[in-house]
N, C-alpha and C positions, 0 to 999 in steps of 0.2 A: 862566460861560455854559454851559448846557447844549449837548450834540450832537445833532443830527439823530438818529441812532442810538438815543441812551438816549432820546428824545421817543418814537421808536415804540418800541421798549421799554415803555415806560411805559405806550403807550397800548393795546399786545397787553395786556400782565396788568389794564389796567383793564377791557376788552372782556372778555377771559376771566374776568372775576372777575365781571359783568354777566351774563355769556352761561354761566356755567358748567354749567347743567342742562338748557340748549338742545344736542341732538344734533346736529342744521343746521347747526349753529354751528362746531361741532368739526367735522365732516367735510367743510366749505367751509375751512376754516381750513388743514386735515390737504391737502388737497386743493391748495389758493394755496401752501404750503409745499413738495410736492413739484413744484409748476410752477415751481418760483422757483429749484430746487435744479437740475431739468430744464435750464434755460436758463443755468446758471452766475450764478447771481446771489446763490447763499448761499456764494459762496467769495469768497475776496479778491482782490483784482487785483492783478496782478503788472507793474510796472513798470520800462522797463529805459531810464532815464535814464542818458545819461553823468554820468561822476565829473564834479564843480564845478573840480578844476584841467583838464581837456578842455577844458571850457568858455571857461574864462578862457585857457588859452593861445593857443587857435583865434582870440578876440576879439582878445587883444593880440596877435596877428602880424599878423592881420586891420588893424588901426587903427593900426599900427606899422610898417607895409611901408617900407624907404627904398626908394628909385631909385637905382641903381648907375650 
């Protein structure tokens, strides 16, 4: 199954391959790329999940409580 990702991949270098001797094209392009880079959107996201045994400890004390 393909990605999201490699689909517009795909579908940049078929536009570009279309569009290639249209100037308009490149500088609306050139243009959406530096607004995209502007707004943090050509970087990766950075994700700060807890470790999977945090996880599971928290629950199992959590669902494991006795009464003393």
């Amino acid at each position: 199954m393909e990605s999201i990702a490699d689909k517009i991949k795909k579908a940049i270098i078929l536009e570009g391959n279309k569009n290639l001797n249209n100037k308009m094209f490149s500088e609306e392009f050139n243009q959406l790329l530096a607004q995209m880079e502007k707004l943090g959107y050509s970087q990766k996201p950075k994700y700060t999940f807890p470790l999977v045994d945090t996880i599971g400890k928290t629950t199992y004390s959590v669902l494991n409580k006795h009464a003393n």
